[in-house]
SELOTI-406539 format. One record per residue (C-alpha): residue number from 0; residue in one letter; x, y, z. Coordinates in steps of 0.05 Angstrom, whole numbers. Example, Ala and Ser with C-alpha at 12.3 -4.5 7.8 and 13.67 -1.06 7.14 Angstrom:
<recs>
resi,resn,c1,c2,c3
0,a,246,-90,156 .
1,s,273,-21,143 .
</recs>
This chain:
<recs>
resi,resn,c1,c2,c3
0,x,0,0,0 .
1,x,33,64,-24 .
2,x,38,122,30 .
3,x,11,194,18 .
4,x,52,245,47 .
5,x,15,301,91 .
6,x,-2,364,74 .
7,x,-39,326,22 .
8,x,-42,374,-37 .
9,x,-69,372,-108 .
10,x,-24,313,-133 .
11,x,29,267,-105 .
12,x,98,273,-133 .
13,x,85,211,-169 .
14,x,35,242,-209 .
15,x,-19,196,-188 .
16,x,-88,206,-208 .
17,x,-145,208,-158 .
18,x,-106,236,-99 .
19,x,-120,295,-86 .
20,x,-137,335,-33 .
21,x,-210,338,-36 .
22,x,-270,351,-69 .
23,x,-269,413,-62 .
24,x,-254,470,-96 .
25,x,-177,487,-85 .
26,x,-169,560,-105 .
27,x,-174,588,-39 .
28,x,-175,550,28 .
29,x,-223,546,88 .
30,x,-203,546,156 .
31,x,-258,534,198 .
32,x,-300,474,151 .
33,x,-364,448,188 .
34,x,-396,398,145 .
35,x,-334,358,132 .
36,x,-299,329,59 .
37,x,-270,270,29 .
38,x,-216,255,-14 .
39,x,-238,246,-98 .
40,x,-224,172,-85 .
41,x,-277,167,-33 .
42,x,-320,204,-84 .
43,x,-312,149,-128 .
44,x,-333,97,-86 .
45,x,-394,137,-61 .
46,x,-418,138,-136 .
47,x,-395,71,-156 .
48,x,-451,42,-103 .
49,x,-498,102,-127 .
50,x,-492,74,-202 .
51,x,-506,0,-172 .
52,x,-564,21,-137 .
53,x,-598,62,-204 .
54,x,-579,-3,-246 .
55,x,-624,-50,-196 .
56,x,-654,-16,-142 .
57,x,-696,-71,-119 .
58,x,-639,-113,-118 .
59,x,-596,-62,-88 .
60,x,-628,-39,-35 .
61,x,-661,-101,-2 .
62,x,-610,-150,-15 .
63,x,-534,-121,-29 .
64,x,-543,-54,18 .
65,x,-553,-93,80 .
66,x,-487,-132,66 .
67,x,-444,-77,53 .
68,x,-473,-40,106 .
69,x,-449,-87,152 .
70,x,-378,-85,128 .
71,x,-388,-16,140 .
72,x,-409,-27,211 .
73,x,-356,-74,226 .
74,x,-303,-37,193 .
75,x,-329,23,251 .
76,x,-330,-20,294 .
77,x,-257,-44,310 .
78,x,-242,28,294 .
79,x,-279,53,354 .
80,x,-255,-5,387 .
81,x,-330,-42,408 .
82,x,-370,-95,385 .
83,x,-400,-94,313 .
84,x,-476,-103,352 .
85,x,-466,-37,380 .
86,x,-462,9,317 .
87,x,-519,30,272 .
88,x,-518,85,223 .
89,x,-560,149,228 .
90,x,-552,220,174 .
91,x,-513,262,229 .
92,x,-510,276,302 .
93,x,-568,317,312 .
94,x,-611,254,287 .
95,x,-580,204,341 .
96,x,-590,255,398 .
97,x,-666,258,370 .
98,x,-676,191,378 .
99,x,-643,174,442 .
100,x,-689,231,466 .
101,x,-748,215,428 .
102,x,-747,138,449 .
103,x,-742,155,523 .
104,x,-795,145,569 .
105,x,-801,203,616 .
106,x,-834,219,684 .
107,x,-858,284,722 .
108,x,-799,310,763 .
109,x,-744,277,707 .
110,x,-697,322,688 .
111,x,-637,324,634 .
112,x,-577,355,644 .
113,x,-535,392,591 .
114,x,-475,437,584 .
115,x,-480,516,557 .
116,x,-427,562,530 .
117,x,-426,615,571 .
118,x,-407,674,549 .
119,x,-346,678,610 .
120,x,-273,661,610 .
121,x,-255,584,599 .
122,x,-265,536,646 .
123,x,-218,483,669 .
124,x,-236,410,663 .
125,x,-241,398,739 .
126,x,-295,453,742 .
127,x,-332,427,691 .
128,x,-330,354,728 .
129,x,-345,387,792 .
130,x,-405,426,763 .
131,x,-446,367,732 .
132,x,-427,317,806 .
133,x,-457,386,838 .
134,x,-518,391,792 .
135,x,-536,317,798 .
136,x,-529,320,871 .
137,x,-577,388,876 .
138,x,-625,360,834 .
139,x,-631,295,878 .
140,x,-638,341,936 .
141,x,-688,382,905 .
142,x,-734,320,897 .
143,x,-718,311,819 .
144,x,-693,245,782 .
145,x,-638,272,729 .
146,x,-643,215,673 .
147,x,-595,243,628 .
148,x,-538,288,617 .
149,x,-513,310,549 .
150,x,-448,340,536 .
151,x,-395,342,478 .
152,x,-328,308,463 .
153,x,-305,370,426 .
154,x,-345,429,430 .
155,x,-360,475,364 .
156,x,-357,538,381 .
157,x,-304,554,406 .
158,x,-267,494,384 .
159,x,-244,462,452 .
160,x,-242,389,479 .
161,x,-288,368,540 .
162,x,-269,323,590 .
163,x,-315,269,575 .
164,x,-277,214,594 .
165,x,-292,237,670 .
166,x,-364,258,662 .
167,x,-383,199,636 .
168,x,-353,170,698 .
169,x,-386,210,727 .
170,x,-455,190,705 .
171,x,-451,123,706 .
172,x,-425,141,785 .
173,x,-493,177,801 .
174,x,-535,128,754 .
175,x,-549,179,710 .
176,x,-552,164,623 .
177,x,-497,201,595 .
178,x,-507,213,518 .
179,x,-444,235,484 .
180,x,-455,289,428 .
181,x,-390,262,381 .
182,x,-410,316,323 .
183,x,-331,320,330 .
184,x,-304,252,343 .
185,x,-296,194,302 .
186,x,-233,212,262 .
187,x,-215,281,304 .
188,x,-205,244,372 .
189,x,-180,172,385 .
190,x,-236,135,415 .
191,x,-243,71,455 .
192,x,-323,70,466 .
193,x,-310,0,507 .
194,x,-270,33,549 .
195,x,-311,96,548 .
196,x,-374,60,556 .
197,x,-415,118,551 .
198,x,-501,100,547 .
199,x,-501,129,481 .
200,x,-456,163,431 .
201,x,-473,194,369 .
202,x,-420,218,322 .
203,x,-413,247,255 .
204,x,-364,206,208 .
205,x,-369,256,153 .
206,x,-335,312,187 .
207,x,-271,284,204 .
208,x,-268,212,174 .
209,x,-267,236,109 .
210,x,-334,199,90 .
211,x,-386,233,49 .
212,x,-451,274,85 .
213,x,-494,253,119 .
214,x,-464,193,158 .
215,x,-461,190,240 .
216,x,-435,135,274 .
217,x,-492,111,330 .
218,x,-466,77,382 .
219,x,-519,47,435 .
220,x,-495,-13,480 .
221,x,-539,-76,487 .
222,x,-562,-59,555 .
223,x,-608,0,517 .
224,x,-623,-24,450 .
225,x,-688,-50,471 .
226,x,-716,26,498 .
227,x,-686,45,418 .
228,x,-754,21,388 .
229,x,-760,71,336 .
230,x,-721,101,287 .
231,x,-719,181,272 .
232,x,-769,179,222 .
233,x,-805,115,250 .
234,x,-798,66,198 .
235,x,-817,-4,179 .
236,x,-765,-34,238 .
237,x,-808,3,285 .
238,x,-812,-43,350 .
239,x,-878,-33,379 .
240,x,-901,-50,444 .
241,x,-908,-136,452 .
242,x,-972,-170,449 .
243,x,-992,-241,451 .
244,x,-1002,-258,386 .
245,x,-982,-203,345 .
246,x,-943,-208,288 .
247,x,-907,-157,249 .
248,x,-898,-143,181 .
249,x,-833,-123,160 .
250,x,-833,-112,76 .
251,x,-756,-116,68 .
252,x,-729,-187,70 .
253,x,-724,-213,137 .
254,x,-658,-217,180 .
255,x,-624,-262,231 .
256,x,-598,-194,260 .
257,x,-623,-153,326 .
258,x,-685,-110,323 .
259,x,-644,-56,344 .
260,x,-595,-64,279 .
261,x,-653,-84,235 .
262,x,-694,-23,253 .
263,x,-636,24,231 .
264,x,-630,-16,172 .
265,x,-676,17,122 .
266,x,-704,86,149 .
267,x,-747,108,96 .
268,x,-721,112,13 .
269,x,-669,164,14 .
270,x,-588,153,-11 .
271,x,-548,124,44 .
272,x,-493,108,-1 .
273,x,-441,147,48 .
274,x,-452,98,98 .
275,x,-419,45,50 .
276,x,-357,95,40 .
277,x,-327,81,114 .
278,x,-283,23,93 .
279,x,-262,59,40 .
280,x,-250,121,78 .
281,x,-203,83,135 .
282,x,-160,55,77 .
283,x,-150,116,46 .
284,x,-126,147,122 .
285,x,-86,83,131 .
286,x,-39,104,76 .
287,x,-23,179,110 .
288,x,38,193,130 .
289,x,72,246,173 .
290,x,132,250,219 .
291,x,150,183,212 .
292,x,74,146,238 .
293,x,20,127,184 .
294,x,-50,118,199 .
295,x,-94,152,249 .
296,x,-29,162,287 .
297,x,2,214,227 .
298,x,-74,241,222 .
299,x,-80,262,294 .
300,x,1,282,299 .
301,x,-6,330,236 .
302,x,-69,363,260 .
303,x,-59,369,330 .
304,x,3,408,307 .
305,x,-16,450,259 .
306,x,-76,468,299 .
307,x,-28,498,355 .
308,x,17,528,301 .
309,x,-37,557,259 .
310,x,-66,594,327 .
311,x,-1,617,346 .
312,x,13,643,275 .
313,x,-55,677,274 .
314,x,-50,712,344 .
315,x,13,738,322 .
316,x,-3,762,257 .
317,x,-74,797,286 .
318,x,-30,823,358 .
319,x,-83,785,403 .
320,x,-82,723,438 .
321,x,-103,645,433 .
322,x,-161,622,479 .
323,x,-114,571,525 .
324,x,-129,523,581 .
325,x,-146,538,650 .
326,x,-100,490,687 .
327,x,-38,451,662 .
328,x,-65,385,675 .
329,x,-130,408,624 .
330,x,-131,377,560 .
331,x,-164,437,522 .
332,x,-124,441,468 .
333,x,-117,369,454 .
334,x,-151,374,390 .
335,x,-156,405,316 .
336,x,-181,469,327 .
337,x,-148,532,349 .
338,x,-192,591,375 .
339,x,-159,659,370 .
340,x,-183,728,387 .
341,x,-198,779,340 .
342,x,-162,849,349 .
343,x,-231,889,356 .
344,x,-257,928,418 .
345,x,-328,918,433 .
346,x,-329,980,458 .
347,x,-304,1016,406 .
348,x,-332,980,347 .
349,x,-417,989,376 .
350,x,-404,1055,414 .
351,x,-430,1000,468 .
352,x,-411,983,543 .
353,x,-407,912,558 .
354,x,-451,856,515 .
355,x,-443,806,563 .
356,x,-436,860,634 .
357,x,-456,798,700 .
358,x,-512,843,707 .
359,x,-543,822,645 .
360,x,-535,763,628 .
361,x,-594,711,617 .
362,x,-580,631,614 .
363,x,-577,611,540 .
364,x,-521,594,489 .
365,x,-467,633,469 .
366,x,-486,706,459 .
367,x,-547,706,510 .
368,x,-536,771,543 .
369,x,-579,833,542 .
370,x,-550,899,525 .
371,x,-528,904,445 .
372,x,-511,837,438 .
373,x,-551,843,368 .
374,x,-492,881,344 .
375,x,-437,835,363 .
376,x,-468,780,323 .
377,x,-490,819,269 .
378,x,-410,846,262 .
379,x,-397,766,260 .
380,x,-447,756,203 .
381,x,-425,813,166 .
382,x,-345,784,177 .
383,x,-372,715,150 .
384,x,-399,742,85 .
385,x,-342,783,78 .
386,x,-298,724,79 .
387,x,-351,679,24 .
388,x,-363,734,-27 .
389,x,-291,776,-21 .
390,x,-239,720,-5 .
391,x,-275,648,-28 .
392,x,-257,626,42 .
393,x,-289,610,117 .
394,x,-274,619,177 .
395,x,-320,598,234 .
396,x,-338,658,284 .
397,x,-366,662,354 .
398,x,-383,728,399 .
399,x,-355,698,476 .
400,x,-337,737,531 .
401,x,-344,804,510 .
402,x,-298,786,441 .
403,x,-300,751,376 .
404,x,-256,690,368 .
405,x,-242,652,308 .
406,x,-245,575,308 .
407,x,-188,550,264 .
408,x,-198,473,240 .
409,x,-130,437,225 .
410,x,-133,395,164 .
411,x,-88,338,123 .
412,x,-98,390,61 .
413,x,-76,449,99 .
414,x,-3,470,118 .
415,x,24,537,159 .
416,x,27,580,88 .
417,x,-44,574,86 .
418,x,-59,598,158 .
419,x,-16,659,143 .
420,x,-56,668,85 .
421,x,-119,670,129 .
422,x,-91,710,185 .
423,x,-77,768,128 .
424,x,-151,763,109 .
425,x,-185,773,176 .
426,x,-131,839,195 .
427,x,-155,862,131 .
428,x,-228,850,141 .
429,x,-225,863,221 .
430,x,-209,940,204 .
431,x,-264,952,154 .
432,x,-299,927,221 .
433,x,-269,983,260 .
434,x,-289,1031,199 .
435,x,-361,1018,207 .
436,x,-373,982,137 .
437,x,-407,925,186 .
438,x,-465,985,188 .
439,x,-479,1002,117 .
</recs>
């Protein structure tokens, strides 16, 4: 197997054909990428099963899907480092939280837990632990039965890693569910989901496994497939509620495999040919190379570097400063984003006190502050089109404690030169901001 050497860029030395850096279109980078890409040999395969399926579609999709999808599932599977029972397919994150929600049974006085981003300074990982074994315990007291808590491996904006190693310890220590949002995981973080055993974990293989949209991982243990009794849309593998004596009618062929992994089988006619991509997709990372590893191991080394490089670079360049970890022993930063402050002065840029002044502020997501908190996201708008229709880039932008930070997404395609590139753009851009164009 021939090795690819990373930054992977338009063509290899060799000349080869077909490996390239993406589908995408090259002429101008983007830094901050939220729905993911794949390489043009991935692209291939995706349309190879797409040209099978329009030449037999009957014969596709009830007889060879199911077996390639479980190659798929397996080849996930000892990835992620758990058995091939526990993963199912579902179009993206949001959709496996939905149904985790959606199939659970809930009482008066239940209560789920999740994490905001407040708009205040970082907090270290130990807070963060401490906060969710204080919540669970003041619920209790209060008389209320948390069921659930939800939190993030990596968080979006801004770009930081969660502990969730410990807070799922954490639940499982107060008998609380804990559902993993993995929207970042699965090819951004290594994961051992044995060892994790989380209750649920949902995560998108199309933004950092270099597998085609939509296609999340769903990972639900056997102790909870049974409460997973319908599918988000409910769809013929529906499990309904036993009766003596009923029998269900399944249209699709029937299957020696679990309800559970029969149910998220077939959801409804719509092209799940990106689910088939994933073995595909791990050979193709198998073959990266960097700084002497290959694999997953070059992946992670390359981005995880360039991600701390590329904020440094940027800080620099703008004269402000990266968003770092609280404590030493925090592991922040251990991922492939960078976030790094951009050099305007709410002040000075509204004619505005404060956005986000402890007097004000309301609970709610980033941004949930009274005062003219309108402004500060309408500036980051205004920066975001600027950066589409001027430069042919993006760069992902969030308003958080009283200043706006860019999230800065480390990628096999990208190198330093490219960051420096980027870092030009937004000084550029950030002082039409201070000259009021952000207005007209």
């Amino acid at each position: 197997m021939s090795k690819i050497s990373i930054p992977v860029r338009e063509k290899h030395s060799d000349g080869s054909a077909g490996e390239t850096n993406g589908t995408h279109d090259d002429s101008m980078p983007e830094f901050g990428r939220s729905f993911g890409t794949y390489p043009r040999a991935i692209r291939d395969v995706m349309r190879s099963f797409q040209d099978r399926s329009e030449a037999r579609p009957d014969v596709f999709i009830r007889y060879e899907y199911p077996k390639l999808l479980d190659e798929s599932r397996a080849a996930v599977a000892a990835h992620l480092h758990c058995p091939v029972e526990t993963i199912v397919f579902v179009p993206n994150a949001t959709t496996g939280v939905n149904t985790v929600l959606r199939n659970m049974v809930f009482a008066p006085g239940d209560s789920i837990i999740y994490f905001a981003t407040l708009p205040r300074p970082p907090l270290s990982d130990a807070w963060l632990v401490a906060a969710l074994d204080t919540t669970v315990r003041a619920e209790k007291s209060a008389g209320r039965t948390p069921r659930l808590a939800l939190f993030d491996t990596v968080v979006s904006l801004p770009g930081v890693r969660m502990p969730f190693e410990a807070l799922t310890a954490t639940c499982r220590a107060h008998g609380v569910l804990s559902l993993v949002d993995a929207a970042h995981g699965v090819g951004h973080l290594p994961l051992d989901l044995t060892a994790l055993d989380p209750d649920f974990l949902v995560s998108n293989a199309h933004k950092w496994l270099m597998v085609p949209r939509g296609c999340a991982v769903f990972y639900v243990p056997l102790r909870h497939q049974a409460a997973m009794r319908s599918t988000l849309p409910t769809s013929h593998g529906y499990v309904p509620t036993p009766r003596p004596g009923r029998v269900i009618n399944n249209p699709l062929p029937p299957s020696a495999k679990s309800a559970f992994v029969t149910n998220f089988e077939f959801v409804g006619t719509i092209d799940n040919t990106p689910y088939l991509c994933i073995p595909a997709a791990l050979a193709f990372r198998q073959r990266l190379a960097h700084g002497g590893k290959r694999g997953e191991a070059a992946v992670a080394a390359y981005c995880f570097e360039l991600a701390r490089a590329a904020g440094q670079l940027t800080a620099s360049i703008l004269g402000t400063n990266v968003l770092a970890k609280v404590d030493t022993g925090d592991r922040t930063e251990e991922c492939c984003f960078s976030n790094v402050r951009l050099p305007l002065e709410y002040a000075s840029v509204t004619n505005a006190t404060s956005a986000t002044s402890a007097t004000n502020l309301t609970s709610g997501d980033v941004g949930a502050a009274k005062g003219n908190c309108d402004s500060a996201i309408r500036i980051a708008q205004w920066i975001s089109q600027v950066l589409v229709h001027e430069y042919a880039t993006f760069i992902a932008i969030i308003f958080y404690g009283d200043a706006w930070w860019v999230r800065l997404s480390a990628q096999v395609y990208l190198d330093l030169a490219d960051f420096e590139w980027g870092a030009g753009v937004l000084k550029k851009v950030c002082e039409r901001v201070r000259a009021g164009e952000w207005r007209r």
